[in-house]
C-alpha positions as CSV (number, residue, x, y, z in Angstrom):
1,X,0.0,0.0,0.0
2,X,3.4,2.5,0.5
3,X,4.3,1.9,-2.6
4,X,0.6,2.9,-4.0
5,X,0.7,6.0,-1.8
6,X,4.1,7.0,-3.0
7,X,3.0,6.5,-6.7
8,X,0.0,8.6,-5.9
9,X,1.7,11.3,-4.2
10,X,3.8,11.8,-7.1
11,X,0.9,13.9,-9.0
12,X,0.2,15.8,-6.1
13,X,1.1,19.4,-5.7
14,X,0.2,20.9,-1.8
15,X,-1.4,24.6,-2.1
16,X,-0.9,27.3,0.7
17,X,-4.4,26.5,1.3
18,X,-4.1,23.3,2.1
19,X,-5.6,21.6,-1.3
20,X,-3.6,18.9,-2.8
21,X,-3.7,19.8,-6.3
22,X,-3.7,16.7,-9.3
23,X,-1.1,17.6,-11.5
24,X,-1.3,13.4,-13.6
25,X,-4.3,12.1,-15.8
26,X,-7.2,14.2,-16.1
27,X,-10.7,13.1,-18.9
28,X,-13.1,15.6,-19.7
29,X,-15.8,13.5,-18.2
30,X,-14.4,11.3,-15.0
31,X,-11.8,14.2,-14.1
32,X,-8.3,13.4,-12.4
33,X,-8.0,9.7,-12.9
34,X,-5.5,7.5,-11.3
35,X,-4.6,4.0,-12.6
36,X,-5.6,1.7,-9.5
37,X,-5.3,-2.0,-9.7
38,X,-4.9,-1.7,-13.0
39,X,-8.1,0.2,-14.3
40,X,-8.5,3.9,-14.4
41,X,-10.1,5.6,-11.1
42,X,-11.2,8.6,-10.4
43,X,-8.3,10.2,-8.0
44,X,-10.3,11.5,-5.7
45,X,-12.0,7.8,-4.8
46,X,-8.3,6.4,-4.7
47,X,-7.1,9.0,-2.3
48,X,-10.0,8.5,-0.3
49,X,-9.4,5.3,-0.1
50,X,-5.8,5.8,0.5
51,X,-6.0,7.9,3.9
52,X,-9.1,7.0,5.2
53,X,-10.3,3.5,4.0
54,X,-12.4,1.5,2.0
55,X,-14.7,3.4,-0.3
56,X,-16.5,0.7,-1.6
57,X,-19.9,1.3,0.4
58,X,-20.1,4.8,-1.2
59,X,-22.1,5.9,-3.6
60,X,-20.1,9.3,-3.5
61,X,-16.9,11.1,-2.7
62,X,-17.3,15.1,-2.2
63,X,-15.1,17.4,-1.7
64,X,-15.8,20.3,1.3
65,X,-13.2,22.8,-0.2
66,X,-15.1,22.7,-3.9
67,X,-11.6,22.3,-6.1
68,X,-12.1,19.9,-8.5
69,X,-8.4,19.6,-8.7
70,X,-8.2,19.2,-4.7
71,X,-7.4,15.1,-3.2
72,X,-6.3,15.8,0.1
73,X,-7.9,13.7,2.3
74,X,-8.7,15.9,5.1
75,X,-11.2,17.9,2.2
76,X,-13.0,14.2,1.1
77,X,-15.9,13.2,2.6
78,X,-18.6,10.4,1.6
79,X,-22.3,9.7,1.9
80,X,-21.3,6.1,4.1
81,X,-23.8,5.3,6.7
């Protein structure tokens, strides 16, 4: 998992306000996309699931700061009951 983190962190760029901006893949549809065991991912999911667990239960991954660009952790929340 280190070694995914690592990867990951790689596209990240950390803002003065505290936003982790994508700087890899981005798709005019899905946004910043990350290549997770082996299929494209949305980033935000990935770092989500990254930092604070499984995401699998959620139907969505928001963001509180409102940057699209932004996957820090501490910004992601979900709709998991």
């Amino acid at each position: 998992m280190e070694e995914i983190k690592e990867r990951f962190m790689r596209f990240i760029e950390v803002q003065e306000n505290g936003c982790w901006k994508w700087l890899g893949t981005t798709h005019k549809k899905n946004g910043a996309m990350f290549s997770f065991n082996g299929k494209p991912t949305p980033a935000h999911r990935v770092s989500y699931y990254l930092f604070k667990g499984n995401v699998a239960s959620c139907k969505s991954v928001f963001r509180t700061c409102h940057n699209s660009q932004c996957m820090n952790p501490e910004h992601l929340r979900s709709n998991a009951k």
